[in-house]
N, C-alpha and C positions, 0 to 999 in steps of 0.2 A: 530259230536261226534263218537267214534269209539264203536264198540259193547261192553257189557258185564257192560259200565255205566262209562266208562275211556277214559279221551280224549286221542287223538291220539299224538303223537310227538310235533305235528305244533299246538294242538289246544290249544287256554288258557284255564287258569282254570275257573271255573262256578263263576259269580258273578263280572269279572271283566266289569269295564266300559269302554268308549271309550275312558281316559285318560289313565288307566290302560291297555288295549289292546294296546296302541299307544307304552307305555312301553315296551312290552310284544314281540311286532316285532322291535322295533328299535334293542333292545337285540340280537333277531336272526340275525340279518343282522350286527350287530355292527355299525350301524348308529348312527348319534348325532340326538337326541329326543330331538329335539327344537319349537315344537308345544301344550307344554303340559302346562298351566300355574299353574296348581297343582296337587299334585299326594301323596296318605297316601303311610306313611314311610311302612306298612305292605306290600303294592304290591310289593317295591322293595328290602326288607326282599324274598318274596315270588321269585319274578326275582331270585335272586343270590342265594337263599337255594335249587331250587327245578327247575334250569333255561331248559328252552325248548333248544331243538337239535338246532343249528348251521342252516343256509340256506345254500347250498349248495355251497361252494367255500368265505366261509366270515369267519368270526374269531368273535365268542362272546362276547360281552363286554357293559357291561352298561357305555354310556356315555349322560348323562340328562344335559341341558342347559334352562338357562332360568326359572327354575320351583321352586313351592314352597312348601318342602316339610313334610308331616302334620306328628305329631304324633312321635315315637319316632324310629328310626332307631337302632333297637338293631340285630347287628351280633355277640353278643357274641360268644365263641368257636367256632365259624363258620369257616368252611376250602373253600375259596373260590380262585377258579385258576384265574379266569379272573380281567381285568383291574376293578377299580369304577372309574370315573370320573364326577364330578359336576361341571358346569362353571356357575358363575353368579345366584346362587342358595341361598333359604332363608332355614334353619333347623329352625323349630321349638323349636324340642325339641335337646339335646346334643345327637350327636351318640355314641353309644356303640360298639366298638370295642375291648372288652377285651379278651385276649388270643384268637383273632382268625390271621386266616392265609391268608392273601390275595397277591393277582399276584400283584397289583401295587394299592395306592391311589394317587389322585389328586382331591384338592379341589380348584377350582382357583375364584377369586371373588366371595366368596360366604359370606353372615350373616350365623353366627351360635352361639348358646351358651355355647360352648367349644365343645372338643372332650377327651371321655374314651376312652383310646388304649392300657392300663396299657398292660403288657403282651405281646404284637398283634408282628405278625411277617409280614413283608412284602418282597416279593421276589427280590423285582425289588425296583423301588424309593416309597416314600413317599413325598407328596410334598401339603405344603398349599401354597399358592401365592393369595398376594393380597385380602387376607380374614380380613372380621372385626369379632373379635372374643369377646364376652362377658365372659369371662367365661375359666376355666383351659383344657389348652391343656393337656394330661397326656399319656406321653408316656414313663412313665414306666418299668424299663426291656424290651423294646422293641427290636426289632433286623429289623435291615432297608439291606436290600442285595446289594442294589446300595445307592445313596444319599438319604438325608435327607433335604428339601428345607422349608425352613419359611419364605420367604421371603415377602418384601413387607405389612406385615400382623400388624393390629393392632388389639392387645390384651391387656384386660380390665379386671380385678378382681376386687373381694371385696377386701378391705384392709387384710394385714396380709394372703393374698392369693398366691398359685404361677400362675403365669403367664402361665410358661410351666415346667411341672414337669415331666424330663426326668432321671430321676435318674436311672444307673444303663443301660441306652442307649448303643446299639452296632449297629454303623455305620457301614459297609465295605468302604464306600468310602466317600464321602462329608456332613458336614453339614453345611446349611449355611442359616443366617438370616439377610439378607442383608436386609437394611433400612425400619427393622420392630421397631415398635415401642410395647414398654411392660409395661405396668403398672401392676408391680407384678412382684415377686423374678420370675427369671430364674434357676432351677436347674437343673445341671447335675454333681452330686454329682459321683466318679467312671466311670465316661462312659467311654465308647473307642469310636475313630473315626480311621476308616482307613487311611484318605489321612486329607482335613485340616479343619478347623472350621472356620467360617467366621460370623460376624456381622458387616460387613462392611457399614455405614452409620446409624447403629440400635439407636434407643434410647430404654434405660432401666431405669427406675425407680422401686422403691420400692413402693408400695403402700400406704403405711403410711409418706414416708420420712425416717423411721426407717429402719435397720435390712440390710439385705444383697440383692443387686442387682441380684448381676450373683455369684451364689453358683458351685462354681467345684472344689471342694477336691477331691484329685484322679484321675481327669481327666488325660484322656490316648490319646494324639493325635499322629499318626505315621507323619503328617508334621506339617504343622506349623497355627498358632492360629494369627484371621487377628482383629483387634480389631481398626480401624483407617478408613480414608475417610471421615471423622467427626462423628465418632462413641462418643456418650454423654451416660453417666451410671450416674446417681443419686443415689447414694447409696455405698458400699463395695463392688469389685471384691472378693473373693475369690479362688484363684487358690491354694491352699493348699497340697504341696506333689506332685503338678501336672507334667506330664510328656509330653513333647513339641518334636515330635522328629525334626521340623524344625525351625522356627523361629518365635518368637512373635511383631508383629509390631501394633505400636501405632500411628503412621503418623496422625496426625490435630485430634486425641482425645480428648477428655475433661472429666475427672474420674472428679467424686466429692464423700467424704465420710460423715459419717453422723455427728450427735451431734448439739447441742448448735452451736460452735466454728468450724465445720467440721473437729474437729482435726483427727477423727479418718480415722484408711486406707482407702485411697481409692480403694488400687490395693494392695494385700496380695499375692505375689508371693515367699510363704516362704517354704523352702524344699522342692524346687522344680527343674526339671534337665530341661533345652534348648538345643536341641543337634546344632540348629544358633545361630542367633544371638537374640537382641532385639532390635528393628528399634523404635524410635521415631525422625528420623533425620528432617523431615520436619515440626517439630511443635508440641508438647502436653502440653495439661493443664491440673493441675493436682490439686484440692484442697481438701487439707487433703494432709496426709501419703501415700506417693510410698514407701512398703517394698518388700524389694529382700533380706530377711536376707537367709543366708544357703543354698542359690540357687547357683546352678553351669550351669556355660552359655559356652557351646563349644566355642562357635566364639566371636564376641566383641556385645558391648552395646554402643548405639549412642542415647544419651542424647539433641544433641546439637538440642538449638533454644528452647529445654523445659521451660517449668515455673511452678514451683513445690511453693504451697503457704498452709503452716501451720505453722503461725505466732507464735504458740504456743507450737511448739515441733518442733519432726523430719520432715524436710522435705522431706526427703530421709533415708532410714534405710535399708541399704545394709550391716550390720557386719556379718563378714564371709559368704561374695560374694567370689565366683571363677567363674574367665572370664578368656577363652583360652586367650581372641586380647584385645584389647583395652578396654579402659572404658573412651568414649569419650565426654566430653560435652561443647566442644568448640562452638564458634560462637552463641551467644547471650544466653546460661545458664541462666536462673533467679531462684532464690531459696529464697523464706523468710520460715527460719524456719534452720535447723541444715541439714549439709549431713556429716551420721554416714557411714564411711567407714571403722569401724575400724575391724582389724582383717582380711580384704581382701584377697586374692591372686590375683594378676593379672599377667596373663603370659606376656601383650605387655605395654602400656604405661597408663598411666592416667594423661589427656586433660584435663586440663581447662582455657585453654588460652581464653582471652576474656569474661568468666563467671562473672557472679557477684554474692557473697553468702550473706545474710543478717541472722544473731544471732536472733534467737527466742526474743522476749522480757521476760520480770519479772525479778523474781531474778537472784543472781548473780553466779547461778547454770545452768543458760540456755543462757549462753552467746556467745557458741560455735559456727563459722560459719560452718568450714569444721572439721570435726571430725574422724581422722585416724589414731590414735593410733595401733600400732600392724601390720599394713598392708604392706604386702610382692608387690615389684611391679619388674616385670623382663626387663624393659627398662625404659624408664624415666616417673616423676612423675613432669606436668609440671603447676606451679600455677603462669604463665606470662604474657607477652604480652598483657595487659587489663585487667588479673585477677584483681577482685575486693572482699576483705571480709570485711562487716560490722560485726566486732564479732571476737572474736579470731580464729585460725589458730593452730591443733593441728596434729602435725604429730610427735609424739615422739614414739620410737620404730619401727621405719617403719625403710626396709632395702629395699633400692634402688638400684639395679645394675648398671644404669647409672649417669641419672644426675637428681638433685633435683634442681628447679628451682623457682626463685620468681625473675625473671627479668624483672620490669615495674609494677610489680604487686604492689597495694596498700593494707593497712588491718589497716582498723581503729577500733581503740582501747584503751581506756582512758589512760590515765598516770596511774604507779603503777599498772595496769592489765595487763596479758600477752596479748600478739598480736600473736605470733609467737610463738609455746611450741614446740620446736625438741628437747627434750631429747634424748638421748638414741639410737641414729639414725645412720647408717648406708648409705652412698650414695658414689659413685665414686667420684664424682662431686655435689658442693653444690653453687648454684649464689644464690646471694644477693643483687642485684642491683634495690633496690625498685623505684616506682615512684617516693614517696618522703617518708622521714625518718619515721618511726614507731613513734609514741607516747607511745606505749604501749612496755614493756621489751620484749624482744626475748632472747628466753630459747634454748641457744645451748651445757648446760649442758653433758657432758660423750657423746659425740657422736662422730662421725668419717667418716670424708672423704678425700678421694683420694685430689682432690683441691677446694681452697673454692676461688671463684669469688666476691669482691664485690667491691664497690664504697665508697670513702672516704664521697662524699658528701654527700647520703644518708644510714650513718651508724646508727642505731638506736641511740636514748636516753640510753636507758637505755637492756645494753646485758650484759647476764652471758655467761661466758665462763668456767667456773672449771670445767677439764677434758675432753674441745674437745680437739681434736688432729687432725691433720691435714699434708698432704704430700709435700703441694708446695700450695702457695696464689698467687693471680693475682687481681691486679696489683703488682709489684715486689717492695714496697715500701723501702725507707730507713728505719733505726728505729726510726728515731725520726718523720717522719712522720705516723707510723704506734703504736708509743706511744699509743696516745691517743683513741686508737679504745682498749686497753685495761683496761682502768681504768673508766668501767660504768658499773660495776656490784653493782644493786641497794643494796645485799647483802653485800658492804665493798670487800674489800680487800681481794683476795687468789692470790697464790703465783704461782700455778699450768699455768698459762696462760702467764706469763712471763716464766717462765723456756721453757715450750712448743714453744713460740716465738721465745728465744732464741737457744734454740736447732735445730729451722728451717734455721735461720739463719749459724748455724755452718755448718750444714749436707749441705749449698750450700758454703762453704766456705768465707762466709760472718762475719770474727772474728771480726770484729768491731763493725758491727751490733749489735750480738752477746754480746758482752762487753756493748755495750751502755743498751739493754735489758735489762741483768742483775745489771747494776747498779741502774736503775731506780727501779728494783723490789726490790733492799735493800731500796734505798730514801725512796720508797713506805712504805714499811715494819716498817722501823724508825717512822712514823708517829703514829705507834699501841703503841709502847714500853713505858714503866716508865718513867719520865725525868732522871734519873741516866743513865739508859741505853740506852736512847734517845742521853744524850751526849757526851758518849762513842759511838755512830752509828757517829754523825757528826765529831768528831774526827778523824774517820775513813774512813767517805766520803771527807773530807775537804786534810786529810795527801795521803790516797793512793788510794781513790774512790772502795774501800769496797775490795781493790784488785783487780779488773778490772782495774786501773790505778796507775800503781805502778813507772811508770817515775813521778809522783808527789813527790814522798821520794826521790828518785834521785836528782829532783832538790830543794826538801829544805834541803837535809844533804848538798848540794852543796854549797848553801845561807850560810848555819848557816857556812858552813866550811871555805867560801871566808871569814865573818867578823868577824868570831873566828880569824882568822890568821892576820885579819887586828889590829884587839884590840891588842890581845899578841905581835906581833911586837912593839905596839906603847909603849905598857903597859906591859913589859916584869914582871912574878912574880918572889919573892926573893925565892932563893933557899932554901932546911929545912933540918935540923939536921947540923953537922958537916961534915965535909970530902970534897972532890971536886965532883964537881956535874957534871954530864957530861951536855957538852955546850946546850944551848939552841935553839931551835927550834920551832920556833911559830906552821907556819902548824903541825910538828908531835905533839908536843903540844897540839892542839885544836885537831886534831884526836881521840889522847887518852883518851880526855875527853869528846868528841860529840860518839865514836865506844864505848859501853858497852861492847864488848867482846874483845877488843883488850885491850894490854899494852903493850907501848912503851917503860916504864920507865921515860918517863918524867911527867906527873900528877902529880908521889910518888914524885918528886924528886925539882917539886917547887911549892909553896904553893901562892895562891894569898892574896890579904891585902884590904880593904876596900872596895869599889865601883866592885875591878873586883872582888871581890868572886863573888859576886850574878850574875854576868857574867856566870861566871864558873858554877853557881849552874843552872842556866836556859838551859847553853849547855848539861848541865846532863841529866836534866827533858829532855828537845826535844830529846835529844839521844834513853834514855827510850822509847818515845812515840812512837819514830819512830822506832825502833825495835820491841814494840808490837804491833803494829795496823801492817806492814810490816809482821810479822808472821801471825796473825791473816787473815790479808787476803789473803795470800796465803795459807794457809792453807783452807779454805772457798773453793777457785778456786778451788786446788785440791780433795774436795770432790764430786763439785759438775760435774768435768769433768772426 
């Protein structure tokens, strides 16, 4: 002891023991104190508040191994520069670390019954590894200078506990809780991380089954958020508002959300920015709700090989998504439940080739497979090659830049329910070439594309067309082979879809076509009408074929003229009144009696007697007919051209 009743530099304080002492110089020497099998939490309070000088050419630092220690570790407000480290270590009671300041912690295999760090700043890293923990990690407003490490750790609560409540956490550089397992919400409600966030392998659960797994509204990461490697969550993500600045991958996850039904979210990624992509390319399962509504993703989202299952809603709830690339979920897609795309923007294409989509069950409100009303896409939108929907198929109001596609694709869907609703639609290019014919009506109502693609063999039952329009069709059919692909609007009869037929026909210089078209859309028409005026339409299909065919009057005034002129030669009439009658002339004779606007002067000038009147009066009547119906439909033609 040094005079005056004050130890010296080197000496410990009065009262310690030879466990305590053992403490006391590994400290100075910054040795690992691996001899000690227990030691009260006070002496190494006492180490780190009040620590002895350095041995000459070593570096201070408590690092304890192996020990078990009593009592409760409290550094509260404490400003402590040197490292702590604990390897393979039992706490007693929870350490208390709130608002103090330390060089670096490490706790690596160790039991403990949580840890208080509410506040606590660390210089350098923070790091549990390999810890079983009882009890709330709480790191709180905390500030980590280097990484943040959880790795490996399993942590236990009461129910309705958090796990690790880091709300309000500021990382500079890594956090990562690699195949730790949590029983108990995870929160980091607001935090920032410097570079990326990692739970890679982790399992989380909820503690009750209820309530929310991994809580991060606000979360603020500058790269990217790794959530895959067989990352399992029992319970709701919430990423709410959160800010991604690289990319989020899900690669062999497994999200499960709660309820009864698990219908509810599993992964809440709603207003929220990606400045990557979002990787699920190698495999996720998802039960419950994957919502990405009002999130915007820089780069593409790769879907494919996922299997999204909430039999009872949305499977997917992505309305008003914006993806810079793609939105991909080709190669083995599975989905039971609705994918709401509606309202989207997507800068590159949307994949679903090979997917299979299955319609929620119940009523007949949730019958939807793919649901994309409204959605903008800037290359193609492709639902082919294997695509499969159990449920209907809504893409109306979506404008497509390139091509919209349903080539091989099937979509099963009752008789008299839509299969297929493209209203109001928008695409360069529209195939149609299903695997096999729809059962369910396809709705291509008011919509518009550059060329429509389809196959005679597999045309639906039952398609509305009033008001597509269209620039060129392939295959280039005739019109009487391309008839019949218009008259299966379950709605009866509009007029709009022949005219537009025929007008395609004209604009490729196809007049016959054209003419065949539209005489078929008067037949059609004639079908709606009164019997009066029904037989006045056959009159007019039979004499001139509505106008469209007007070498028909040609050749019955022809008829009626060759055996008008046969009869009057044979059957000459007696001449009327007095005076000399100029000579007679069978053909101009029957002329002037078949041409209602002409006079010859012979009609006035001889009068038929018995059997030929009614000759006479019938070449009248047909003369009549065939003058009106002859105006009638040329007149027609020239309105309609």
């Amino acid at each position: 002891m040094a005079t005056n009743g004050h130890p010296s530099d080197a000496d410990a304080p009065d009262g310690f023991g030879p466990h305590a002492l053992r403490v006391w110089e590994a400290y100075r020497s910054g040795e690992w104190c691996e001899d000690v099998p227990e030691v009260e939490a006070s002496v190494l309070r006492r180490v780190l508040l009040a620590p002895p000088p350095p041995v000459a050419g070593h570096l201070a630092r408590l690092r304890l191994r192996g020990a078990r220690v009593t009592g409760t570790l409290d550094l509260t407000e404490a400003d402590i520069a040197c490292s702590v480290r604990l390897h393979r270590c039992v706490l007693d009671e929870v350490p208390r670390l709130d608002g103090a300041q330390l060089g670096a912690l490490e706790l690596r295999d160790c039991d403990l019954p949580g840890l208080s760090a509410a506040g606590a700043g660390f210089d350098r890293e923070c790091a549990l590894l390999d810890c079983r923990i009882n009890g709330t990690v709480s790191l709180r407003s905390s500030r980590v200078g280097a990484g943040l490490a959880l790795d490996r750790c399993v942590i236990t609560v009461p129910a309705d506990s958090a796990a690790l409540d880091a709300e309000s956490l500021c990382v500079d550089e890594d956090f990562t809780a690699d195949n730790t397992t949590c029983t108990g919400k995870v929160v980091l409600n607001s935090s920032q991380v410097g570079n990326t966030v990692r739970f890679r392998g982790a399992r989380l659960r909820c503690g009750t089954g209820t309530g929310v797994a991994l809580q991060a509204p606000e979360l603020k990461v500058t790269g990217g958020l790794y959530l895959d490697r067989g990352f399992v969550c029992e319970g709701p993500i919430n990423l709410y508002n959160a800010s991604i600045g690289g990319s989020v991958h899900l690669e062999d996850a497994t999200l499960t959300g709660t309820g009864q039904n698990r219908g509810e979210p599993a992964l809440q990624l709603l207003c929220a920015s990606v400045g990557g992509d979002i990787q699920a390319g190698r495999g996720l399962t998802v039960h419950g709700c994957l919502e990405l509504r009002d999130t915007s993703v820089r780069g593409t989202v790769t879907l494919k090989r996922a299997r999204l299952d909430n039999p009872n809603g949305d499977a997917l709830k992505a309305d008003r998504l914006h993806v810079g690339g793609n939105l991909n979920f080709r190669g083995g897609f599975v989905s039971k439940g609705t994918v709401d795309l509606c309202d989207a923007r997507i800068g590159g294409s949307v994949l679903f080739e090979g997917a299979e989509l299955a319609a929620p069950g119940g009523d007949d409100t949730t019958d939807v497979a793919l649901h994309a009303h409204g959605a903008e896409v800037g290359a193609e939108f492709n639902c082919c090659q294997g695509f499969t929907a159990h449920g209907r198929v809504g893409v109306s109001g979506v404008t497509v830049r390139a091509r919209l596609c349903f080539q091989g694709a099937r979509i099963d869907s009752p008789a008299g329910r839509r299969a297929l609703d493209c209203r109001r639609s928008t695409a360069a290019e529209l195939v149609l070439s299903f695997r096999e014919a729809p059962d369910g009506i396809v709705d291509l109502s008011h919509s518009r594309v550059g060329v429509l693609r389809d196959d005679p063999t597999t045309w639906p039952r039952a398609l509305v067309l009033d008001g597509f329009g269209y620039d060129g069709l392939q295959p280039a059919l005739p019109a009487r082979d391309r008839l019949p692909w218009l008259d299966r609007d379950p709605g009866g009869f509009v007029t709009q879809p022949y005219e537009q037929l025929g007008a395609h026909y004209r604009r490729h210089g196809r007049d016959a076509d054209a003419r065949t078209v539209l005489l078929a859309r008067q037949r059609r028409l004639s079908r709606t009408l009164s019997l009066p005026a029904r037989a006045w339409s056959l009159l007019q299909d039979a004499t001139v074929g509505y106008g469209y065919r007007p070498q028909r009057a040609l050749w019955l005034l022809a008829a009626l003229f060759t055996a008008g002129t046969a009869l009057f030669a044979a059957h000459p009439p007696a001449p009327s009144g007095n005076g000399t009658p100029p000579g007679f002339q069978p053909a101009i004779y029957t002329l002037d009696v078949l041409i209602p606007v002409v006079d010859f002067g012979q009609q006035s000038a001889y009068v038929p007697h018995g059997a030929l009147r009614w000759a006479v009066v019938a070449l009248v009547t047909a003369g009549w007919l065939l003058a009106t119906t002859v105006a009638t439909g040329l007149n027609r033609v020239l309105q309609r051209t």
